[in-house]
N, C-alpha and C positions, 0 to 999 in steps of 0.2 A: 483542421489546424493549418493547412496550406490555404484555404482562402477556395478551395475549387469545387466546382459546381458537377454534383454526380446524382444518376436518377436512382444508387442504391449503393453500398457497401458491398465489398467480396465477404461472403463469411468466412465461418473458420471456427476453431476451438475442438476439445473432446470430445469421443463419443463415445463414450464406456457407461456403461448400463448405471452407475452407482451415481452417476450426476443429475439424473433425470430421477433416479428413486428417489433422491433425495434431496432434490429440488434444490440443486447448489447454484447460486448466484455467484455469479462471475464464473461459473465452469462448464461444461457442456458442449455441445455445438448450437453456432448461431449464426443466424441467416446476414446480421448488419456488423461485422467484424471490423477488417481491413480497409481502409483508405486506398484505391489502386494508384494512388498520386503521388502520396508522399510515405503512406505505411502506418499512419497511424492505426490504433486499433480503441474499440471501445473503452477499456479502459482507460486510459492513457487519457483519450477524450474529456472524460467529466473530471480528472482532475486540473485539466486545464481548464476547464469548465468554472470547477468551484474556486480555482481562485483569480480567474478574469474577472467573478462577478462580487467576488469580495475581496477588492482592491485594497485596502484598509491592512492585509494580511501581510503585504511586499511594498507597503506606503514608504516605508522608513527601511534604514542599513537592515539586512537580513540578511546573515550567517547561514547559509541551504545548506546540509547534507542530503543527497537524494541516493538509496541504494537502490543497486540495478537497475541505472538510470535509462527510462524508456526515452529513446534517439531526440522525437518532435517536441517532448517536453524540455529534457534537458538542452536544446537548442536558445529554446525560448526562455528558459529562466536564465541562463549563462547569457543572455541578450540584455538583463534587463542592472543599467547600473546599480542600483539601487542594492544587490543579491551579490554578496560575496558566496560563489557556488562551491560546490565540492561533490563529487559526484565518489561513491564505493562501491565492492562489490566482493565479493570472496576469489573469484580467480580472474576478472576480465582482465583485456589489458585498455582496455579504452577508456578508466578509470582514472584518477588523480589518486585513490588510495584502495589497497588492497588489505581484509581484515573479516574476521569471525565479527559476526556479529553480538554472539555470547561474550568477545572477549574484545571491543573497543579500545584502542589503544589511546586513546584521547582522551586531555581533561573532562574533570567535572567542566559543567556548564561552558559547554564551547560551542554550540551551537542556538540561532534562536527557533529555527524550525527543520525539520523532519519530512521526507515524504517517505514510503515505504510501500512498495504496489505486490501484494500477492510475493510475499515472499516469505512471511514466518509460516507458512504451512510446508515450507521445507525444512525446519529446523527443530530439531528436537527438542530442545531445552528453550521453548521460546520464551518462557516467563525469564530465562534471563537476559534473551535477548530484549524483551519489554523493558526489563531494570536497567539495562543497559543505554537504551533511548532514553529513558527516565534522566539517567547520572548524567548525561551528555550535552541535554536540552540545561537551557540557562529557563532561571523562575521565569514564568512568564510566558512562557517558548510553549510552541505548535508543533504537531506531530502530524499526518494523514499517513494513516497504517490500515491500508486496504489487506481483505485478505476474501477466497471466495466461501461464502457461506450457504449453509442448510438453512431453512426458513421452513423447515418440518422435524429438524431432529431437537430433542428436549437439552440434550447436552454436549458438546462436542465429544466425535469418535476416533479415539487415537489406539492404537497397539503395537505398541515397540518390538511384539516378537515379529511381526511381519517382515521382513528385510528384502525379500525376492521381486527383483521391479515389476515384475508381471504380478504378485499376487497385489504389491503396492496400486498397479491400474486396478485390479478387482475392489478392491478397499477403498482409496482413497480418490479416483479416477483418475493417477497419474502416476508413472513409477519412481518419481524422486520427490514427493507428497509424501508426509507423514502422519497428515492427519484431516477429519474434516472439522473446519472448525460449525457451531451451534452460534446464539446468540448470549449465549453464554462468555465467547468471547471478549464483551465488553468487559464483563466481571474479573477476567484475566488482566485487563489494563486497569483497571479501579484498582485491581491490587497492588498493580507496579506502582500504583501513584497520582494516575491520571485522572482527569476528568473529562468525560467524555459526551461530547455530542455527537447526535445521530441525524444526517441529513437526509432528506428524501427526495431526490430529483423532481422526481413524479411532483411535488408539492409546490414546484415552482418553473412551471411549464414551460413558460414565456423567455426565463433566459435562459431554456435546457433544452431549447428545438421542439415546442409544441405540441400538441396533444399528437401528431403525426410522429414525433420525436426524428426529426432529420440531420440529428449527429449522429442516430445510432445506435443509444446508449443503452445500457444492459437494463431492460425495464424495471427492475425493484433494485438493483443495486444502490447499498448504500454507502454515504461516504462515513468512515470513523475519522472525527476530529478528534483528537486528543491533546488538550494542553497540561502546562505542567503550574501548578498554581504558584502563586510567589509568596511560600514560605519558608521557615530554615531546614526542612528536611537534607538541603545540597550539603551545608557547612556540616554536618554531621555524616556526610556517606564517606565510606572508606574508598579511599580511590583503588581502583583499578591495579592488581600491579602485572604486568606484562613480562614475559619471558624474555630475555634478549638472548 
């Protein structure tokens, strides 16, 4: 993302025993992590990635909400005219808005896309925070709602009695992790509303850093697109109503 020329990445990431049993993408430790330059990290990477190479997504005015917005991206989209940005988070201060995701203080349809990196696997109630991007996103509107996954468990693993952040590492490989998500997941946003595409890096070499892969990226990682079709389900959702 800074443009600079390095013979490898710092790694970095988890090392708790339950990420390698259970073959979580996007979790773990890994050898091509960190950018010693500028800090980017893999993540962050492909989704600068996927929408460098699908221009067509930020062609026209675009309305961004980006939660817990990763530094090198949020730079670069707040760069770009075209992107009325907005960046959230539950308690930063380096934010433009402060809010529960469960509980969005903002109209129906005010935004036209969404990024969302590794974050609902902190939140309990994520199916509302899925309806929540649902009501927010205007018809039409784009979501990218990464989150790290299992690629060997049949259904997502969650248990609410757990609450002690050491037994949360044991469980989940992180102690503010609530859950692991499955592929199952997608099934979770089909319900919110969405429709989802599944991208696979891997599948398109040439603009992802080559069969060497010299961005970095977390090799089976995939992207979740999720748009919101343009129908009248918006005119019928009950708006949000907010505590003051």
């Amino acid at each position: 993302m800074c443009r600079g020329h390095l013979k490898a990445f710092l790694p970095g990431g988890e090392r708790h025993a339950v990420l390698a049993e259970k073959s979580v993408v996007g979790g773990g430790y890994r050898s091509n992590v960190d950018c010693p330059i500028c800090g980017s990290f893999d993540r962050e990477r492909l989704i600068y990635l996927y929408l460098k190479n699908r221009p067509h997504l930020l062609s026209r005015t675009t309305k961004l909400l980006h939660i817990a917005p990763e530094h090198n991206l949020s730079v670069w989209l707040r760069s770009k005219m075209e992107i009325d940005y907005v960046s959230a988070d539950l308690s930063r201060e380096d934010v433009d808005l402060n809010f529960d995701l469960t509980r969005i203080p903002l109209p129906n349809a005010t935004f036209n896309a969404i990024i969302c990196n590794h974050v609902l696997e902190h939140i309990p109630n994520d199916r509302r925070a899925m309806a929540e991007f649902f009501r927010v996103l205007k018809p039409d509107g784009w979501a990218i709602l990464q989150v790290p996954i299992s690629l060997c468990l049949a259904a997502t693993y969650e248990d609410f009695s757990i609450t002690d952040p050491m037994d949360r590492e044991r469980a989940f490989g992180q102690s503010d992790h609530v859950r692991i998500y499955a592929m199952d997941y997608v099934d979770r946003l089909k319900q919110a509303g969405f429709v989802v595409e599944l991208f696979h890096w891997r599948g398109n070499n040439r603009d992802y850093g080559g069969k060497n892969n010299r961005f970095g990226l977390i090799d089976r990682e995939i992207v979740f697109f999720a748009s919101r079709p343009d129908h009248a389900v918006v005119r019928t959702w009950a708006p949000l109503v907010v505590d003051q």
